[in-house]
N, C-alpha and C positions, 0 to 999 in steps of 0.2 A: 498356414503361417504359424510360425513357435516363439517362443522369446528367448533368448538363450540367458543364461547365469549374467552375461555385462548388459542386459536389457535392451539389446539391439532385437530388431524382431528381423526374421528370417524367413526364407523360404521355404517352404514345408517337403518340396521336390527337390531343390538344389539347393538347397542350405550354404544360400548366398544371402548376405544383409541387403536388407531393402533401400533403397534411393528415394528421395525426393524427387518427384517428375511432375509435370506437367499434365493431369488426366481429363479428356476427354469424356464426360457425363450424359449420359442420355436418359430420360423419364420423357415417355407416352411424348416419344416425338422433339422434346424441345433439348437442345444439348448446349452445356457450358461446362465450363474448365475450371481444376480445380489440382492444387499442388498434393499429392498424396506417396503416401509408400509404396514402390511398386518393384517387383523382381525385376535386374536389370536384365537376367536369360530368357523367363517365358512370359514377364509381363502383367504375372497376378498383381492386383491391386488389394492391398490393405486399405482398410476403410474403418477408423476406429469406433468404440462402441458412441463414444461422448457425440460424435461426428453424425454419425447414425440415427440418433434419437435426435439430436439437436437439427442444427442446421438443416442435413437433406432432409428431417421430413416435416421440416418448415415448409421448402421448398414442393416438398410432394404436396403438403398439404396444399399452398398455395394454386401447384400446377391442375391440383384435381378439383377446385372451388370455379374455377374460367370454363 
């Protein structure tokens, strides 16, 4: 994934801008949804960095302390 000159981020194979969808999460079993950037052709999902460190590994941490 790149970001182009207008700060849309893109797909790094088809360099088609990413959509807002609906994604499908799974860690060690448990799965929930979550709206992310994702290529509308092969379906990579962008996952940002803020997002990455924040939230999911709240979550991770959470899912790995049960």
């Amino acid at each position: 994934m790149v970001q182009s000159n207008d700060q849309r981020i893109v797909c790094g194979k088809w360099q088609l801008p990413l959509a807002n969808a609906k994604t499908r999460l799974t860690y060690q079993g448990v799965n929930f949804e979550a709206e992310l950037l994702r290529c509308p052709k092969c379906g990579q999902v962008f996952v940002p960095e803020g997002l990455a460190l924040g939230k999911l590994h709240e979550v991770e941490i959470t899912l790995e302390d049960k």
